[in-house]
N, C-alpha and C positions, 0 to 999 in steps of 0.2 A: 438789235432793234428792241425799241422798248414802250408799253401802251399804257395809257391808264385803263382799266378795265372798273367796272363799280360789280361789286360783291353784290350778287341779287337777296342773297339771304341776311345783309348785313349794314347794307347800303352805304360801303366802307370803299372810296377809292383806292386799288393796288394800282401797284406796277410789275406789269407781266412783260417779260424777256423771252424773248421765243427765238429760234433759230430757223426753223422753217417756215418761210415764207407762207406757202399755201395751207400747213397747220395753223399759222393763225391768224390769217383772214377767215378760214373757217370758222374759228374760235369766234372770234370778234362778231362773224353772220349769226353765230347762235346767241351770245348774246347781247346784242342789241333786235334779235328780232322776237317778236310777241307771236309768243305760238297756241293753236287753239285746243278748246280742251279736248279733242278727239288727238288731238298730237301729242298733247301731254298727258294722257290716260295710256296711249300707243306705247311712249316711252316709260310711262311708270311697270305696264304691266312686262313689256320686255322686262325690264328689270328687273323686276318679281321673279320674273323666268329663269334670268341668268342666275339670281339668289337662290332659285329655289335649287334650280342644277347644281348649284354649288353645297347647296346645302345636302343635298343628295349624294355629291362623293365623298363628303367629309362623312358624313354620317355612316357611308358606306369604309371609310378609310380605320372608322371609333371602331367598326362593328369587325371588322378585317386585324386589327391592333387587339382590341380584346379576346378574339381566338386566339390569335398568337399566342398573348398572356397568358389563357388557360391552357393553352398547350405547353408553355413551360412549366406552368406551376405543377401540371400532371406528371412531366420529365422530372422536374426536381420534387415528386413525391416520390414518383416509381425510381430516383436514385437514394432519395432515402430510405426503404422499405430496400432496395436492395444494399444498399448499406448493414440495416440493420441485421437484414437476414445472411447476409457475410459475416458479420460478430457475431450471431445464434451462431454457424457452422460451424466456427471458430474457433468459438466456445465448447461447441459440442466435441472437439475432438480434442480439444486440453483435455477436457473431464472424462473422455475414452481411453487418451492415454495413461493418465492418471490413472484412471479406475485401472485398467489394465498391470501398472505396472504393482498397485495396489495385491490383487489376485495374485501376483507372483510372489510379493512379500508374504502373503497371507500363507500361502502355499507353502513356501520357507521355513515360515515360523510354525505352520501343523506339521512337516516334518522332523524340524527341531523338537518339536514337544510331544512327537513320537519316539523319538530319539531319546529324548530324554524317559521318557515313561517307562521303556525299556530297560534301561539300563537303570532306573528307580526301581523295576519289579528285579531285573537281575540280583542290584544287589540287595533287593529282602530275602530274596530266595537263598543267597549265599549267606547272608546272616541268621538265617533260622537256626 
């Protein structure tokens, strides 16, 4: 079924297609009828209402999405900083080993050059 309806904001003739009967005869009672300004102040501030509530969970929804957010950006700090301080460890115990293995060469080559020191006072002593 099919109506001409006129666009009150527009005063532009459509044609509106409706399938339920009694949606729109309602439709068509709202407008063609002329309603007063206590009815239209009723319905603008409903409105207000329904906007404002909505406005309310969304703001509620930005404020609920931006924790979130901070709370990842804190997880992907505290996984950087443990990142990092995995590579310090890391690090730290190449340069333990190393030093370590270092001490054992060093230790090597002072007994070498005890070795040798020896056997340099030996044979001055046999050459005298």
């Amino acid at each position: 079924m099919s109506y001409l309806v006129t666009d009150l904001t527009t005063n532009n003739i459509k044609s509106l297609t409706l399938f339920n009967m009694e949606y729109t005869d309602k439709i068509l009672i709202k407008l063609k009828r002329k309603y007063s300004k206590d009815e239209t102040v009723a319905a603008l501030v409903k409105k207000l209402k329904e906007a404002e509530t909505e406005n309310g969970k969304l703001s509620a929804e930005i404020a609920h999405l931006e924790y979130k957010l901070a709370g990842d950006i804190n997880k992907q700090e505290e996984n950087k900083l443990a990142r990092i301080e995995a590579r310090k460890n890391k690090l730290f115990q190449d340069l333990t080993s190393q030093n370590k293995k270092m001490r054992k060469q060093i230790k090597e080559l002072r007994e070498l050059r005890n070795q040798l020191f020896s056997k340099l006072n030996k044979f001055e002593r046999e050459n005298k």
